[in-house]
C-alpha positions as MATLAB code, in Angstrom:
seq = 'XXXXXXXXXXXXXXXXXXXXXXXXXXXXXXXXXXXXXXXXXXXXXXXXXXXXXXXXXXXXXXXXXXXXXXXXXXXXXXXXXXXXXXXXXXXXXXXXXXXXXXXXXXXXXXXXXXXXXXXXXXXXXXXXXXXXXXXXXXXXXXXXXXXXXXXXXXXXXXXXXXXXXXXXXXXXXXXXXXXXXXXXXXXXXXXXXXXXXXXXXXXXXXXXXXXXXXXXXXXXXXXXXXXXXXXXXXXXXXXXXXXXXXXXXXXXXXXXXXXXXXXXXXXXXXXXXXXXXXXXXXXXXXXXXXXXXXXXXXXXXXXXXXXXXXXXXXXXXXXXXXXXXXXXXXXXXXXXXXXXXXXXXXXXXXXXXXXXXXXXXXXXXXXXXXXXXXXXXXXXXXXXXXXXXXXXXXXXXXXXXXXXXXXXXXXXXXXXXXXXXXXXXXXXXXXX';
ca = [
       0.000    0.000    0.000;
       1.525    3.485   -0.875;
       2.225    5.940    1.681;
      -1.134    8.236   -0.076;
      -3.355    5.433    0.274;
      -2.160    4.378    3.936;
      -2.490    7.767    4.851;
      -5.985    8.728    3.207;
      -6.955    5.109    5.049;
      -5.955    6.080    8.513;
      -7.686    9.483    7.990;
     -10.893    8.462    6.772;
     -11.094    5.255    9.398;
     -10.011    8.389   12.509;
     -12.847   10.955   10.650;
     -15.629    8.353   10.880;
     -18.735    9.962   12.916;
     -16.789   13.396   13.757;
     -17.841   16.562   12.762;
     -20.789   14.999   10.872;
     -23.370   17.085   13.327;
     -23.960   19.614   16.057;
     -24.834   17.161   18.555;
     -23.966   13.505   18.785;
     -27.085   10.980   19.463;
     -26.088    9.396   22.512;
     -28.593    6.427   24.376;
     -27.536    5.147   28.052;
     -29.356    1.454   28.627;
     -28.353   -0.885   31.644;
     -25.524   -2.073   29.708;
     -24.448   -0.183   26.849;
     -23.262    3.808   25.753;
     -24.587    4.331   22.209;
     -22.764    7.172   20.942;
     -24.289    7.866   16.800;
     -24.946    3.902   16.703;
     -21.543    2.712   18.274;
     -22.351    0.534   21.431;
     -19.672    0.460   24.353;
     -20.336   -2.165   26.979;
     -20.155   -0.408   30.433;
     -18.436   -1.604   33.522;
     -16.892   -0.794   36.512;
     -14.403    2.117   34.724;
     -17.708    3.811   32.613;
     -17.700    7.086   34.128;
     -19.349    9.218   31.048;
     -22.526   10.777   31.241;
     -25.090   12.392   28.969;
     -23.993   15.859   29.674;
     -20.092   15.192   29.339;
     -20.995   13.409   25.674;
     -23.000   16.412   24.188;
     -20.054   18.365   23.727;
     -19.112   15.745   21.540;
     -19.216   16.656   17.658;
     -19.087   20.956   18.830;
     -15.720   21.425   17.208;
     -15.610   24.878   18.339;
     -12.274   25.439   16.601;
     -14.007   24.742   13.138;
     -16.929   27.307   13.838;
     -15.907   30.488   11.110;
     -15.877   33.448   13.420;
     -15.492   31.559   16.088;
     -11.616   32.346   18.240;
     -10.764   29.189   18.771;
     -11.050   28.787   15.051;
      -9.162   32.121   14.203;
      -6.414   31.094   17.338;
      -6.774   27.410   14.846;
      -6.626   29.184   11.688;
      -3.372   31.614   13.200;
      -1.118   28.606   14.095;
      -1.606   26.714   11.016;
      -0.548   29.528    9.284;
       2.141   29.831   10.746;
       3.983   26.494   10.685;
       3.088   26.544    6.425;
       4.740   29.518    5.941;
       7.512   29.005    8.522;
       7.837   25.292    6.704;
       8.392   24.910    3.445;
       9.907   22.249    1.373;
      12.510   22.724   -1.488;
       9.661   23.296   -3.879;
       7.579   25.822   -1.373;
       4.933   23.681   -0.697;
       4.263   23.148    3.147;
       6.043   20.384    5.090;
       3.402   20.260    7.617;
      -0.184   18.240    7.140;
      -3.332   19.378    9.945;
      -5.778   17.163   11.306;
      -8.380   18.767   12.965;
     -11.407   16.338   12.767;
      -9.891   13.095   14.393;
     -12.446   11.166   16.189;
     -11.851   11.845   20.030;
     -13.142    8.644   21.506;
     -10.188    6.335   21.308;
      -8.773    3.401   22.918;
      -6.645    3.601   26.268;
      -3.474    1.934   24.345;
      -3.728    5.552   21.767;
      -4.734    7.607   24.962;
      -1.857    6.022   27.529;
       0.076    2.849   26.304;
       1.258    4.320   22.830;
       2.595    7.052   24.587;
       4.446    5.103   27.426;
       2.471    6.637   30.004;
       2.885    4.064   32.927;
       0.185    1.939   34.800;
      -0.225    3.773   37.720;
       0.361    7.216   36.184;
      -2.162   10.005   37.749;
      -3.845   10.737   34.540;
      -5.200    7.456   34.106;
      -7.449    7.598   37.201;
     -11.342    7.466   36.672;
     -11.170   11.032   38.521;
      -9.067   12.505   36.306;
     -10.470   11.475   32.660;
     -13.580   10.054   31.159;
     -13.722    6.232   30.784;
     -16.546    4.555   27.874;
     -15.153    1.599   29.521;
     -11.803    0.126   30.054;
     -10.949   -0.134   26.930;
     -11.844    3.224   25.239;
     -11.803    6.658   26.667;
     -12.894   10.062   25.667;
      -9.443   11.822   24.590;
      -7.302   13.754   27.252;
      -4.469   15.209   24.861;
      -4.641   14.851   21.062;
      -1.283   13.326   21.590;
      -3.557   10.223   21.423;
      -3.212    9.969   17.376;
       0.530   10.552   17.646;
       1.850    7.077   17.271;
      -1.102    5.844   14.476;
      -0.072    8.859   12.319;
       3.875    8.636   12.484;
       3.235    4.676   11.466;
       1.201    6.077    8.722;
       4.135    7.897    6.959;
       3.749   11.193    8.033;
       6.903   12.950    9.441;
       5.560   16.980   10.226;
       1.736   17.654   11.578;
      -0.058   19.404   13.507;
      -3.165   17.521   15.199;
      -6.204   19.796   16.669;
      -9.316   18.913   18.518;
     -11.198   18.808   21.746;
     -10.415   16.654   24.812;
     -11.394   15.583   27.711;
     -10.208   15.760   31.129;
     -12.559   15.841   34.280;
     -11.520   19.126   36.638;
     -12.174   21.955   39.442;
     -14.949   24.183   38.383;
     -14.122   27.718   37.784;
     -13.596   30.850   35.232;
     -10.419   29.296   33.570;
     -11.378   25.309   33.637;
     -13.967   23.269   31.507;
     -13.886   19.768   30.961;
     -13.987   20.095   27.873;
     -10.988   22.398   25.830;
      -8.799   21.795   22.618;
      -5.588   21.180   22.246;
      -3.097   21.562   19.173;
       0.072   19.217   18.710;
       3.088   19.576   16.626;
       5.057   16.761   15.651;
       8.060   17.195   13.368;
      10.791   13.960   12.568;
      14.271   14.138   10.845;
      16.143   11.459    9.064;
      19.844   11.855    9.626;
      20.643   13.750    6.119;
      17.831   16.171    7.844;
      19.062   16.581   11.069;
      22.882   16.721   10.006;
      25.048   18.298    7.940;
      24.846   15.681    4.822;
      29.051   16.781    4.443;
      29.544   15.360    7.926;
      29.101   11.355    7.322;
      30.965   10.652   10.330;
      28.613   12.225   12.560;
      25.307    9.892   13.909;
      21.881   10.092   15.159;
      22.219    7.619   17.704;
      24.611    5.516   19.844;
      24.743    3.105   23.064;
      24.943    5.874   25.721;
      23.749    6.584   29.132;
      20.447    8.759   29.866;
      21.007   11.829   31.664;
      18.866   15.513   32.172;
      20.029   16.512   28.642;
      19.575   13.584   26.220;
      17.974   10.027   25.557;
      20.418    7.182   25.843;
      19.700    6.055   22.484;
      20.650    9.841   21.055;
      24.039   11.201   20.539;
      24.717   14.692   22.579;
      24.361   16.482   19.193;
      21.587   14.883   18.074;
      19.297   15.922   21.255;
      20.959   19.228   21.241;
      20.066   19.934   17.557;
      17.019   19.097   18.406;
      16.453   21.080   21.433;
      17.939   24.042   19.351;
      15.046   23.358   16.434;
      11.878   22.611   18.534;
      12.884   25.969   20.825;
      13.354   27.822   18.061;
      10.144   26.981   16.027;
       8.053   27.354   19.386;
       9.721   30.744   20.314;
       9.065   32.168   16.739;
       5.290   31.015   17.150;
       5.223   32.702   20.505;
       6.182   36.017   19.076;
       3.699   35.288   15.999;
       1.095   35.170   18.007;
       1.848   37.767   21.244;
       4.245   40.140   19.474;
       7.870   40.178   19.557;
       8.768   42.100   22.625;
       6.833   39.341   24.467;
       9.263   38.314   27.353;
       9.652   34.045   27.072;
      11.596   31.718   29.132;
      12.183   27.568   28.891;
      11.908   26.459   32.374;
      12.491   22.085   32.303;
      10.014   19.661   33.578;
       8.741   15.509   32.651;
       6.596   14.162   30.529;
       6.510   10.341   30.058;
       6.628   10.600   26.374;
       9.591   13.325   25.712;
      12.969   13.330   27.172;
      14.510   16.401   27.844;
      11.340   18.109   27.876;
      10.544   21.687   28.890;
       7.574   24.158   29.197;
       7.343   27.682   27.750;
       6.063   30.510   29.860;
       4.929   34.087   28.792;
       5.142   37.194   30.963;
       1.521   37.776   31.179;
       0.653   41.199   33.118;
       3.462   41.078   35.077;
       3.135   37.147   35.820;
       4.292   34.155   34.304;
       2.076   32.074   32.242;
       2.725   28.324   31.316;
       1.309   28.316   27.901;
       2.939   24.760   26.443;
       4.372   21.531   27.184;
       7.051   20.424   24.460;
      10.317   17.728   24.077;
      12.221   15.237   22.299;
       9.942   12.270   21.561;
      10.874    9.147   23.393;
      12.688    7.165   20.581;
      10.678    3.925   22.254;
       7.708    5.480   20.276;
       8.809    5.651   17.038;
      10.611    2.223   17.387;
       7.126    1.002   17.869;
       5.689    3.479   15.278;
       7.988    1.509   12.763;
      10.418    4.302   12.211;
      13.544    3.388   14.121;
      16.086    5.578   12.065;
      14.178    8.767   12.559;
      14.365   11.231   15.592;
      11.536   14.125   16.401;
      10.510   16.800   18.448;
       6.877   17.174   19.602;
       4.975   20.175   21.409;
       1.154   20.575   22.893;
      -0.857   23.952   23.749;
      -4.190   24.446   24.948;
      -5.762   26.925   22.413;
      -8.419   28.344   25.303;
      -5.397   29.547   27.537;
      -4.259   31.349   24.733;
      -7.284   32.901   23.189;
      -8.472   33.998   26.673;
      -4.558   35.727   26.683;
      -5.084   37.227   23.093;
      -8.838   38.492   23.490;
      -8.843   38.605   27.371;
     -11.927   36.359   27.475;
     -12.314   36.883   31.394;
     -14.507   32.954   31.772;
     -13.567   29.903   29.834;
     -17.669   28.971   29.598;
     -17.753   32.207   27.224;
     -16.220   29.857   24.287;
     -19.565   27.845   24.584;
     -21.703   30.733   25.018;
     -24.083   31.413   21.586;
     -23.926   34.868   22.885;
     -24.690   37.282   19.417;
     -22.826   40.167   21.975;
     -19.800   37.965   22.343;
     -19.332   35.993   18.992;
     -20.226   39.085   16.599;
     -16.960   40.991   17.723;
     -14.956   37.892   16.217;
     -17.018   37.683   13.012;
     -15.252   38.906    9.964;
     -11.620   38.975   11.842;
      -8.400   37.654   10.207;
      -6.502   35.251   11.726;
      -3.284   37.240   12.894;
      -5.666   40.195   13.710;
      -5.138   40.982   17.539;
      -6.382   44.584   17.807;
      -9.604   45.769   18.663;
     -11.025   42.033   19.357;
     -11.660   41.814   22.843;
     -14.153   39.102   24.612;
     -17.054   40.474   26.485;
     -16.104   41.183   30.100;
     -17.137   38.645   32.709;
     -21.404   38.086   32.372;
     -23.030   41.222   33.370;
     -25.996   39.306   34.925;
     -25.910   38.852   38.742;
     -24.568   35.928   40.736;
     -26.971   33.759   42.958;
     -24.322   31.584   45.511;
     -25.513   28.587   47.870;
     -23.247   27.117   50.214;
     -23.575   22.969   50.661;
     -22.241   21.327   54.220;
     -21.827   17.883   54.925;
     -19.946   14.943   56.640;
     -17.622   12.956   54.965;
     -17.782    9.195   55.010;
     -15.076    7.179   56.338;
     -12.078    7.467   53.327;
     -13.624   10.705   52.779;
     -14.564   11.955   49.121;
     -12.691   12.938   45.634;
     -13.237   16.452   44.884;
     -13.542   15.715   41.599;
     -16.307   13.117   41.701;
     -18.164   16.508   43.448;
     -17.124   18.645   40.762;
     -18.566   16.417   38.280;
     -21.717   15.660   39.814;
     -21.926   19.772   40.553;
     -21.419   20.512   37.085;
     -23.350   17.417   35.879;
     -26.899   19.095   37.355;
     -25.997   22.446   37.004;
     -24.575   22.585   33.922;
     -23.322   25.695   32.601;
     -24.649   27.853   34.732;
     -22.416   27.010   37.895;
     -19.567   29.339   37.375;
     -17.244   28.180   40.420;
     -17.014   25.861   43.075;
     -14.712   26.147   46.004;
     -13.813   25.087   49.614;
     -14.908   27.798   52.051;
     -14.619   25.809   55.294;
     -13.642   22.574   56.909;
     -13.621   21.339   60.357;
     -12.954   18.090   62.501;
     -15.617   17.087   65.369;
     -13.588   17.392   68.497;
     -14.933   14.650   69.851;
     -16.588   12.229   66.962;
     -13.480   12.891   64.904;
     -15.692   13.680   62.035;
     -14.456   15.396   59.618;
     -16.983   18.050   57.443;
     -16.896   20.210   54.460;
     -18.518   23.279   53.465;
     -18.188   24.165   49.345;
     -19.609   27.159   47.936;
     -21.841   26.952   44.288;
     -21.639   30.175   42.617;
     -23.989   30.206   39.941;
     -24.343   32.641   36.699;
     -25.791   31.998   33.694;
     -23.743   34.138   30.630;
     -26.807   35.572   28.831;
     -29.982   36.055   31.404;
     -30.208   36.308   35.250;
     -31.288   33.597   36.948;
     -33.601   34.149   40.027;
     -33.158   32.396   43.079;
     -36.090   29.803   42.660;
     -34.624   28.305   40.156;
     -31.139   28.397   41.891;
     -32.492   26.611   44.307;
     -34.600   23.721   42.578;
     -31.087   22.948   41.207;
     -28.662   23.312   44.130;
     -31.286   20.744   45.867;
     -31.211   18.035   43.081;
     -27.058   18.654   43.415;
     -27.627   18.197   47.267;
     -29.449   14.793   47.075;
     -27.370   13.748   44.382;
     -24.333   14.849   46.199;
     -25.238   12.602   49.654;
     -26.414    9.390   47.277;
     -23.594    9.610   45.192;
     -21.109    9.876   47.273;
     -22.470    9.085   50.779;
     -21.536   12.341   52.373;
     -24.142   13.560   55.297;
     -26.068   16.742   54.869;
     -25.524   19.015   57.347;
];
């Protein structure tokens, strides 16, 4: 099979029900998730529920007008025109409508992330079952696509990642990855035939034990100079940048990029030199690669100082007319709506914990899996242990808003209650 045809293959078999509608058709029986006719068997890791699956299908960063789509639209541009090959053509391929339910080998195994690895816990992503997940990174394609022949591209699309409630988190967000590889003639000066991609070596803070020193630092050099150069693309050039290092399971040395934000430092990526384990199993042993993620909310809220996260959701006219008819690069004069200017309603919930006590982000999820979109933040305001029970109890505060009406307090409180009762059967906490 050519490299076209394997290619075209992989993409139409990832594109299969994505992007076909505005909402997917999703059916919960005893046994089964039916997501647009696919059945999943649940069990004991199905953790998914209606409200978490009708995001599904929104591609927010395909919606014309839309930021995320003009942040989308921004990027790409940049790595074509920053990557051309000999004949000017760009080196780079996008895929932007990749199916996000995959399996937990694309989500964790392909990308070496180990067994008892944080991110793998039922509280921290959302399970079909425990074989297929709803993406947390679109890092999840990265192995499938290398194996398909593709050396440079950028992968964009929503994932999935259960979280605190509150003006800069959602569980749902998108992510963009880069991916470039280099053969040795790519890498190296094709003069210098003595010089090699890899050797027998030792693994230490600054290179892979399969890489030679210059190979990782070459590398290094290339990824941090692409990433700064998109940095300054995108915030302006007197933007002040540093690399700070840090671990990811699936680059080695890796590093994070932070942006002096009003006088603060932002982390605004995650990037590194790909584990060479992963593209031994991608079927590309002789090749080497560099490979960066970024969250496009935390930089459109940065760009357009969108004050709440929930705004990118919002069908707002106020809010998604000032992006209509913007370029991508265009940065002045767009500016989100400042934060709702309807009134918040707040209820404070108290209870006992049972014995182990609770996950906080079980409660965030059944919080936000009653309320919706109009709980704007959730956060511990008091706790306490019983002098003489031991008991220990917790008081969270619900702050509720809804982005385009005000809500009055009735209503407020028909749905704090059903978050109440479903707080204490859920999770066996005692009201207070």
């Amino acid at each position: 099979m050519t490299l076209l045809r394997k290619t075209l293959r992989f993409f139409a078999v990832q594109c299969r029900n994505c992007a076909s509608k505005s909402s997917p058709n999703v059916q919960f029986t005893a046994s089964t998730v039916d997501i647009d006719g696919r059945k999943f068997n649940r069990d004991k890791w199905t953790n998914v529920n209606p409200n978490i699956l009708n995001y599904l299908n929104r591609n927010l960063h395909l919606k014309p007008g839309h930021p995320l789509c003009l942040l989308r639209e921004n990027i790409i541009s940049f790595m074509y025109k920053s990557f051309p090959n000999h004949a000017g053509n760009p080196i780079f391929s996008v895929y932007d409508r990749l199916n996000p339910i995959v399996t937990t080998k694309q989500n964790f195994d392909s990308l070496l992330i180990p067994q008892d690895h944080p991110s793998r816990t039922p509280s921290d992503c959302y399970y079909l079952n425990k074989d297929f997940i709803l993406r947390g990174h679109t890092s999840a394609h990265q192995e499938e696509l290398i194996a398909s022949g593709l050396d440079s591209f950028v992968v964009m699309g929503d994932v999935y990642r259960r979280d605190e409630i509150d003006a800069s988190h959602f569980p749902v967000f998108h992510q963009a990855e880069g991916v470039r590889l280099f053969a040795k003639h790519q890498l190296h000066d094709i003069d210098k035939d003595n010089i090699e991609l890899f050797e027998d070596g030792k693994r230490t803070p600054q290179k892979q034990e399969y890489h030679t020193e210059l190979t990782s630092n070459k590398l290094q050099h290339d990824l941090k100079t692409c990433l700064t150069k998109l940095v300054h693309h995108l915030f302006g050039s007197d933007v002040e940048t540093r690399w700070t290092e840090t671990f990811f399971p699936f680059t080695h040395p890796s590093f994070e990029l932070e942006v002096k934000f009003q006088d603060k430092w932002l982390e605004l990526l995650g990037c590194g030199v790909i584990e060479q384990q992963i593209l031994y199993n991608a079927g590309v042993p002789d090749k080497v690669g560099w490979a960066f993620g970024l969250g496009l909310e935390r930089i459109a809220m940065r760009l357009y100082e969108i004050p709440d996260i929930r705004l990118f959701w919002s069908n707002d006219s106020g809010f998604l007319s000032q992006f209509q008819g913007a370029t991508p690069n265009q940065k002045n004069h767009l500016q989100g709506t400042s934060v709702s200017q309807y009134p918040q309603c707040y209820n404070d919930v108290s209870f006992w914990l049972p014995d182990g006590g609770i996950n906080s982000s079980d409660l965030y999820e059944i919080v936000r899996g009653v309320g919706g979109d109009i709980v704007e933040q959730v956060r511990l305001v008091d706790e306490f242990v019983h002098p003489k029970t031991k008991k220990r109890s917790q008081c969270y505060r619900i702050i509720y808003r809804h982005m385009e009406r005000t809500l009055n307090q009735a209503e407020v409180g028909e749905v704090h209650n059903r978050i109440t009762a479903q707080l204490a059967s859920d999770l066996g906490v005692t009201l207070r």
